[in-house]
C-alpha positions as CSV (number, residue, x, y, z in Angstrom):
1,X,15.9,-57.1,72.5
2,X,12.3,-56.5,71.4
3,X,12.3,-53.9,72.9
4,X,14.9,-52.1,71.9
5,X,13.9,-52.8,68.0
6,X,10.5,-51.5,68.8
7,X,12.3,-48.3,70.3
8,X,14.4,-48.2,67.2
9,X,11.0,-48.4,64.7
10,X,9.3,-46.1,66.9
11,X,11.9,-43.4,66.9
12,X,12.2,-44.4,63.1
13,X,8.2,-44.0,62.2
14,X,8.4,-40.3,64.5
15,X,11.9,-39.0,62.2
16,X,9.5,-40.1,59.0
17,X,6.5,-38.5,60.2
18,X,8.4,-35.2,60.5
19,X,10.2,-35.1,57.6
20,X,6.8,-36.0,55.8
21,X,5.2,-32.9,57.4
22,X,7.4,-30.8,56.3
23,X,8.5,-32.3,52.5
24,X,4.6,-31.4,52.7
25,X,5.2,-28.0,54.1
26,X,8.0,-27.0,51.0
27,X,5.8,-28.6,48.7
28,X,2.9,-26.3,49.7
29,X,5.1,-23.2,49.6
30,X,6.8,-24.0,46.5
31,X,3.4,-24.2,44.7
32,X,2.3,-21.1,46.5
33,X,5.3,-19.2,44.9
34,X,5.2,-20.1,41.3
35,X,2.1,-18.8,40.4
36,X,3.5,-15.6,41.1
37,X,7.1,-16.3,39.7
38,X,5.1,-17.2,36.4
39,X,3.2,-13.8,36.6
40,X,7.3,-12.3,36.4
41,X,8.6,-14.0,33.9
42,X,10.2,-12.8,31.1
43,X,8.0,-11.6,28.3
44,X,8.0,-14.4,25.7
45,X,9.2,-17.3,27.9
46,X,6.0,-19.0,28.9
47,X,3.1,-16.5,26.6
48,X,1.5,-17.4,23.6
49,X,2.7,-15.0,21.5
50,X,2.1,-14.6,17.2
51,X,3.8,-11.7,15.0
52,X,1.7,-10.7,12.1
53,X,3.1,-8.5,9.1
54,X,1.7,-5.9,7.1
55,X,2.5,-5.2,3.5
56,X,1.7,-2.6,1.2
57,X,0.8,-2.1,-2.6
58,X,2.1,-5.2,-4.6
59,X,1.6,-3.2,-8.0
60,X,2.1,-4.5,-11.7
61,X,2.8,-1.7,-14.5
62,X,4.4,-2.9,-18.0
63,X,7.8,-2.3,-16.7
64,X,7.4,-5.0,-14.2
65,X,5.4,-7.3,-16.4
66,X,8.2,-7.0,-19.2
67,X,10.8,-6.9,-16.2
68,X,9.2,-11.0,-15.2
69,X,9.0,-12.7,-18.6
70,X,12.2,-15.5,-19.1
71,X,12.2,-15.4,-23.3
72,X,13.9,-18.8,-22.7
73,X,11.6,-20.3,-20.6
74,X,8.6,-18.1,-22.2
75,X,7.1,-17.7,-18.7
76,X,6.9,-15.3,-16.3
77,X,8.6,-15.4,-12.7
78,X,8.7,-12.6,-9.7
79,X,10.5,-14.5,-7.4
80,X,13.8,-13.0,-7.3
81,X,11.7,-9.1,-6.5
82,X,11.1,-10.7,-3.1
83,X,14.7,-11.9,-2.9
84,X,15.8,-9.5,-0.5
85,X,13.0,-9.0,2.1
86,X,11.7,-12.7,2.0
87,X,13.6,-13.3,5.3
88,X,11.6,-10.3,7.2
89,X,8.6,-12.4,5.7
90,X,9.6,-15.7,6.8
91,X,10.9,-14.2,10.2
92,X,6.8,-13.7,11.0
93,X,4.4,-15.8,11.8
94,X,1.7,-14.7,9.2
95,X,1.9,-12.1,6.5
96,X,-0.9,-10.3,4.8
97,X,-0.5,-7.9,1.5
98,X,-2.7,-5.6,-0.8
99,X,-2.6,-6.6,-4.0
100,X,-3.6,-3.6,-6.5
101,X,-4.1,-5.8,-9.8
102,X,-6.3,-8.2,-11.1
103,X,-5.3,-11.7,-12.7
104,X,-7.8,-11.6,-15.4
105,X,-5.5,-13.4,-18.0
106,X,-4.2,-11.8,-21.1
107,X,-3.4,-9.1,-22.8
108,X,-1.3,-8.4,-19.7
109,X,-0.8,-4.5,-19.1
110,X,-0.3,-2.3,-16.3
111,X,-1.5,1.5,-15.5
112,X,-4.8,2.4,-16.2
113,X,-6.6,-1.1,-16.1
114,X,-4.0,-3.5,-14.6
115,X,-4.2,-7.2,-15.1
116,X,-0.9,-9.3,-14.2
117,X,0.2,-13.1,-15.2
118,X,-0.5,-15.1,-12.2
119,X,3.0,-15.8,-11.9
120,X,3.1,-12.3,-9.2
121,X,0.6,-14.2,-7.2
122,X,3.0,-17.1,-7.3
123,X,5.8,-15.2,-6.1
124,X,4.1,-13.5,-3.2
125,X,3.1,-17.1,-1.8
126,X,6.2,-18.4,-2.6
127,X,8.5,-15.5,-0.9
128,X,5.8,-16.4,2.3
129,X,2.9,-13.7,2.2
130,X,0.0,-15.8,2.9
131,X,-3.2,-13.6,2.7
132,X,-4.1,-11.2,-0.3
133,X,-6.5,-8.1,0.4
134,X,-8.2,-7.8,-3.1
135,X,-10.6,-4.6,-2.6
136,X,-9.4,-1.7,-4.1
137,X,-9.7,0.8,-6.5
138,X,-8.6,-1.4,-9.4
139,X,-10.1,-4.7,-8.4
140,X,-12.8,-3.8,-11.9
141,X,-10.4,-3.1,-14.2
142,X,-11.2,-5.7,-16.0
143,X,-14.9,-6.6,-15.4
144,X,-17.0,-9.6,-14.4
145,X,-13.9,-11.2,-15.9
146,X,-11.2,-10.5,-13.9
147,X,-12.8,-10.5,-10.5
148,X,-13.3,-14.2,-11.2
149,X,-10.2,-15.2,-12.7
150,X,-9.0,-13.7,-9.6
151,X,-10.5,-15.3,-7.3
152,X,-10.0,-18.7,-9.1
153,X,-6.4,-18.1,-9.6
154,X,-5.7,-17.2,-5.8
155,X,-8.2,-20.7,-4.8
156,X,-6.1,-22.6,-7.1
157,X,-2.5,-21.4,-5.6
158,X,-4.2,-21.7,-1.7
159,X,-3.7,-18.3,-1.3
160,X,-6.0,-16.5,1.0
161,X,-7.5,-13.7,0.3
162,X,-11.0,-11.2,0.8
163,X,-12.4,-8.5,-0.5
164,X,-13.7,-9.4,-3.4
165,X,-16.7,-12.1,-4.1
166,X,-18.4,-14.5,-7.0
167,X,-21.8,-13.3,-5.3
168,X,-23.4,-12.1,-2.6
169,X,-24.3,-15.4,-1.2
170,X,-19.8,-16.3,-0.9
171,X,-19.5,-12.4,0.3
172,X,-21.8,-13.6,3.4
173,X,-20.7,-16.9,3.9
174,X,-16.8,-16.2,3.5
175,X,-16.5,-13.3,5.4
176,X,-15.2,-12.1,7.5
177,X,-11.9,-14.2,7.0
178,X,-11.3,-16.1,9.9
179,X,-7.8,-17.4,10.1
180,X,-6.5,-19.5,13.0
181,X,-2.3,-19.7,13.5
182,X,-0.3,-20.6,16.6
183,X,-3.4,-20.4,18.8
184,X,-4.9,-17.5,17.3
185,X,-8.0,-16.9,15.8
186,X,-8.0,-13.5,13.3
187,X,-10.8,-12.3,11.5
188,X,-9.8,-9.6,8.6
189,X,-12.7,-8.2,6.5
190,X,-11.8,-5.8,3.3
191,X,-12.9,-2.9,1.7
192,X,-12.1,0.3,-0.8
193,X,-13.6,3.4,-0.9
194,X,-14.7,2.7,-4.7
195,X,-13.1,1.3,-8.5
196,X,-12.6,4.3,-10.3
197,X,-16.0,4.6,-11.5
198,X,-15.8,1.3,-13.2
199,X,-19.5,0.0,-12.2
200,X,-19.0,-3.5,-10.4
201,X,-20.7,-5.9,-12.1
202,X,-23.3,-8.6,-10.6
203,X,-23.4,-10.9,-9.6
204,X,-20.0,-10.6,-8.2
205,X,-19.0,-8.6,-5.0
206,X,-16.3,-5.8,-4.0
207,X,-16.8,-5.0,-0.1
208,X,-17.2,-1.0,-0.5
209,X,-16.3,1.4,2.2
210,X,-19.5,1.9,4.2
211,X,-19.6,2.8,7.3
212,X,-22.6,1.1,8.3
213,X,-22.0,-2.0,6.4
214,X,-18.8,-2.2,7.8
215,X,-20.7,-1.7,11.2
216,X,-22.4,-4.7,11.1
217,X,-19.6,-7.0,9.2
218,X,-18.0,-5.9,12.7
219,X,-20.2,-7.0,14.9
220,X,-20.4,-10.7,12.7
221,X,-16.9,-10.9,13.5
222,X,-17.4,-10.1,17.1
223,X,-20.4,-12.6,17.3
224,X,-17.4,-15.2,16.5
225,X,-15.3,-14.3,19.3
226,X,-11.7,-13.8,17.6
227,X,-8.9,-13.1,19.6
228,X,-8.3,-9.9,16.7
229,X,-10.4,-7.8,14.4
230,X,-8.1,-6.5,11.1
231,X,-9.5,-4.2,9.2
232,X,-7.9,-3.6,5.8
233,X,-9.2,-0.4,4.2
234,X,-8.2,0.9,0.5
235,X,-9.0,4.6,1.5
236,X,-7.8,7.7,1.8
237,X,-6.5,10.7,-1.0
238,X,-3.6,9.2,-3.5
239,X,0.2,10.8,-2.4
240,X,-0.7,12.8,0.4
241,X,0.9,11.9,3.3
242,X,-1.3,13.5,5.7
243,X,-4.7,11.4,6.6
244,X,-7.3,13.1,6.7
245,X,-10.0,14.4,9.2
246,X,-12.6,11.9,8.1
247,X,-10.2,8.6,8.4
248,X,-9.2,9.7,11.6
249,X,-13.1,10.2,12.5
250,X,-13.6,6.7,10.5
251,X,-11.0,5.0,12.1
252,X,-12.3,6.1,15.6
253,X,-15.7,5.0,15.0
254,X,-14.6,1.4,13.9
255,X,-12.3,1.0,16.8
256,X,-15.5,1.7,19.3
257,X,-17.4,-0.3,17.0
258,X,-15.3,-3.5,17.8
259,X,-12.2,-3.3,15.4
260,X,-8.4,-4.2,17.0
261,X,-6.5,-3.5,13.9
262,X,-6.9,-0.8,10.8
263,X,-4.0,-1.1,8.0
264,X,-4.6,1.2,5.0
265,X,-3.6,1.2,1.3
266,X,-4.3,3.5,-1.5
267,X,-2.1,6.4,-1.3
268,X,0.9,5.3,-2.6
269,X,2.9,7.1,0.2
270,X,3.7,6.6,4.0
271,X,1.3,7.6,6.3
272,X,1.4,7.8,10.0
273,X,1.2,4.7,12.4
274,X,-0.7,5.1,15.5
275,X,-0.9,2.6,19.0
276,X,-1.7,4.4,22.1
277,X,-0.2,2.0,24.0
278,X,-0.5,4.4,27.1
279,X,-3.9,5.3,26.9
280,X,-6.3,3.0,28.2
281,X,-9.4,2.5,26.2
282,X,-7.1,2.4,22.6
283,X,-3.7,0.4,24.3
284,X,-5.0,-2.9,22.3
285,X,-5.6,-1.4,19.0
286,X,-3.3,0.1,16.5
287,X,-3.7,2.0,13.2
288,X,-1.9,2.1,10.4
289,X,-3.2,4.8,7.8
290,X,-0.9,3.7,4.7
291,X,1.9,1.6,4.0
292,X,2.8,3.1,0.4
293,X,3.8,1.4,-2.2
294,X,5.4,-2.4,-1.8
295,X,6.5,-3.1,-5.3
296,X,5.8,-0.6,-8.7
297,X,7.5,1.5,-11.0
298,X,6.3,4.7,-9.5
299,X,9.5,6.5,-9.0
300,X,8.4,9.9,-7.8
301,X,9.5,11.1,-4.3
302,X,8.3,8.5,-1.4
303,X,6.1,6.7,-3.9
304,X,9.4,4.2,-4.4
305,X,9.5,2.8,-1.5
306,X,6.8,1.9,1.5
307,X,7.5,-0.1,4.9
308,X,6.4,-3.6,5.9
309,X,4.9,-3.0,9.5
310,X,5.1,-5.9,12.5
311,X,3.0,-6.2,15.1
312,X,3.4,-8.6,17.9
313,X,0.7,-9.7,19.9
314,X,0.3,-12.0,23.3
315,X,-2.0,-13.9,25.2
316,X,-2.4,-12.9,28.9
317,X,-4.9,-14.3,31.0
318,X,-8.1,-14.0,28.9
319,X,-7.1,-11.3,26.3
320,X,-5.0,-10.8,24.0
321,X,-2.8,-7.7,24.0
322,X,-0.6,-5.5,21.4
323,X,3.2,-6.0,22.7
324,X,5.2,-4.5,20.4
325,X,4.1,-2.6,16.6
326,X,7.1,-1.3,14.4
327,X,8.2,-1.3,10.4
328,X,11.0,-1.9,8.1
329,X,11.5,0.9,6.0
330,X,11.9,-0.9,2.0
331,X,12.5,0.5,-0.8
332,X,12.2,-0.4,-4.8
333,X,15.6,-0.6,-6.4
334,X,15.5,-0.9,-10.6
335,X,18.6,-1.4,-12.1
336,X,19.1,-2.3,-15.8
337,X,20.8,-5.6,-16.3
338,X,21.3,-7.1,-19.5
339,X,19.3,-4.9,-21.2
340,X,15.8,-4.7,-19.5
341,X,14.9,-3.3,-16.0
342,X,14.8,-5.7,-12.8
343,X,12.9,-4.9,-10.1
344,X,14.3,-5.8,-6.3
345,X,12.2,-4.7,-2.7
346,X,15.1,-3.7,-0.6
347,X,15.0,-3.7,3.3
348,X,16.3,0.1,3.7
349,X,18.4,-0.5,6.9
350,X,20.4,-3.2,5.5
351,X,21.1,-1.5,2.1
352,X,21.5,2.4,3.4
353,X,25.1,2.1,4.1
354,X,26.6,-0.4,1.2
355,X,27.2,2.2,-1.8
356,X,29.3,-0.4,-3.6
357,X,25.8,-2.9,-4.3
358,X,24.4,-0.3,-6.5
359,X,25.5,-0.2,-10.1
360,X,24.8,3.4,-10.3
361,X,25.6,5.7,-7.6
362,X,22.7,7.9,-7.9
363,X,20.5,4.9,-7.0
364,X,22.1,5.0,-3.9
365,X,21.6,8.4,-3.3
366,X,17.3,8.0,-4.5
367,X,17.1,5.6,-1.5
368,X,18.6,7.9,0.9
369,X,16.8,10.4,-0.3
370,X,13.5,8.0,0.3
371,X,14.8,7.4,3.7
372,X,15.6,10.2,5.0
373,X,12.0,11.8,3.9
374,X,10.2,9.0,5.4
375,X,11.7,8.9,8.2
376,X,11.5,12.3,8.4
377,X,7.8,12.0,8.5
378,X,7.1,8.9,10.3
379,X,9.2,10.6,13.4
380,X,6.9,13.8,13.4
381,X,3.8,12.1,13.2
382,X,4.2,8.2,14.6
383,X,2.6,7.4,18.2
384,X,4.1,3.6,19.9
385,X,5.4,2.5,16.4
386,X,9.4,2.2,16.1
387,X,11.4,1.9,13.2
388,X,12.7,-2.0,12.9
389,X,16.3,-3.0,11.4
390,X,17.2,-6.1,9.6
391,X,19.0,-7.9,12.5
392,X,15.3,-7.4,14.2
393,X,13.9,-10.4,11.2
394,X,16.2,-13.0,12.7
């Protein structure tokens, strides 16, 4: 009987061994394989991955000022300009904006020497833009003055922003701008090619466009090790929608110097958008020379409208690459209700076919116009950027 059970635990220990040895054997296999299936998968199912937007002028002539005061409330509000495209903004992970005004206080007035209630600052945080770009060619409109109150005013909301200084000793401590979101570390340093002859005055700062300045701000950002370099430059001749021989030159020269990303402002009009995803030493950096005109009252052809460009980008590995770069065509709609003109940013592709939500047909008939141009343009002269439609936001 002994016996026997010791033949039976033998036999028992020898069936264990073996299927030991080879649970050990799958195990091994399996483990070998998934690197590889990992290295497969899907783009966006196992990457880090962040989607950054791009938006252009945020302007603030009398129109628009009168167009945001509530007599009721005697206050000013911007919100409901934002109305329509706030779900593109909230659809992104982080959005950045050039805003072409100061916030210096009262008397508020628009073209030549802007200064808006801070109420428009208000309403780009609250539709979601979380970064301002301040350099540009009206940031000394109103003097020492308004470069301050600006800067105080966007602190005070938590709005981010860069370009502009209190002194020389915050322009080298604050900048460049590093922002960390979803994993990401972005630095974005600012700067216009001047302020309309308006002398700047000390001790506060405006980053001006020089190219060996801008050199070395570079190669501080690089010293930090970001994942992404954004450069925002206020450049560039105002309604041409050609760039010319010198950005392109520019633009070059800062991508060898270390820059990922160029967006440009200034010119009031669409200008090309350029990723070489194909060619090797530019596939990781994108350019895009201007985004015209976000909100204004400019209404002259292709000054009404601009585009709000995404770019998605991805960890692989050790880098981080470019995935995808597109833009939503938008366009400003001003209707007259109750007496005074409103003001509404319109995302073209979901507006372009529904005639019956203008109040005046020729409305309609100015955005296609707008559309149609741009498009026009952008599809003679874009490289790797596509046009994006609303159902894209969700």
């Amino acid at each position: 009987m002994m016996k026997a059970i010791k033949s039976e635990t033998g036999a028992f220990r020898e069936i264990l061994l073996k299927t030991t040895f080879k649970t050990i054997l799958i195990l091994g296999m399996v483990l070998l394989i998934l690197p590889s299936i990992a290295g497969n998968q899907a783009p966006g199912s196992e990457e880090e991955r962040l989607t950054l937007l791009f938006i252009g002028d945020i302007m603030g002539h009398d129109t628009q000022i009168r167009a945001a005061w509530n007599p009721e409330t005697k206050s000013y509000n911007y919100d409901d300009q934002f109305r329509y495209v706030r779900p593109i903004i909230e659809s992104c992970d982080f959005t950045a904006a050039n805003l072409e005004v100061t916030l210096a206080g009262p008397p508020y007035r628009g073209y030549p020497q802007f200064s808006s209630p801070p109420a428009l600052a208000a309403a780009c945080m609250n539709a979601g833009i979380e970064c301002l770009f301040t350099a540009n060619n009206h940031t000394a409109d109103r003097g020492n003055r308004g470069i301050l109150n600006t800067i105080s005013w966007l602190d005070s909301m938590g709005i981010m922003h860069t370009g502009i200084f209190r002194d020389r000793i915050s322009a080298d401590t604050l900048q460049p701008l590093i922002i960390n979101k979803n994993g990401f570390s972005l630095a974005f340093l600012n700067y216009t090619y001047g302020t309309n002859g308006i002398p700047v005055p000390p001790p506060v700062v405006v980053n001006m466009l020089d190219k060996d300045r801008i050199a070395a701000d570079i190669e501080k950002a690089r010293s930090l090790r970001p994942d992404l370099i954004v450069l925002a430059l206020h450049w560039g001749v105002e309604y041409d929608t050609i760039p010319s021989e010198e950005q392109t030159n520019l633009a070059n020269y800062f991508f060898y110097k270390g820059a990922d990303l160029i967006i440009g402002s200034h010119p009031h009009v669409l200008q090309k958008m350029v990723w070489k995803k194909d060619n090797p030493v530019f596939r990781n950096k994108a350019i895009v020379y201007s985004l015209g005109n976000f909100v204004s009252n400019q209404r002259k052809p292709l000054t009404d409208g601009g585009s709000m460009v995404r770019i998605e980008v991805a960890r692989r590995d050790s880098s981080v690459v470019i995935t995808d770069a597109g833009y939503f065509l938008t366009w400003v709609y001003t209707p007259v209700e109750d007496g005074k003109r409103q003001f509404y940013i319109l995302p073209c592709s979901e507006f372009e076919n529904r005639p019956d939500f203008f109040h005046d047909r020729n409305d309609f008939l100015q955005m296609q116009r707008f559309i149609n141009t741009s498009r026009s343009l952008l599809n003679r002269h874009n490289e790797g950027f596509r046009e994006l439609y609303g159902k894209e936001a969700e």
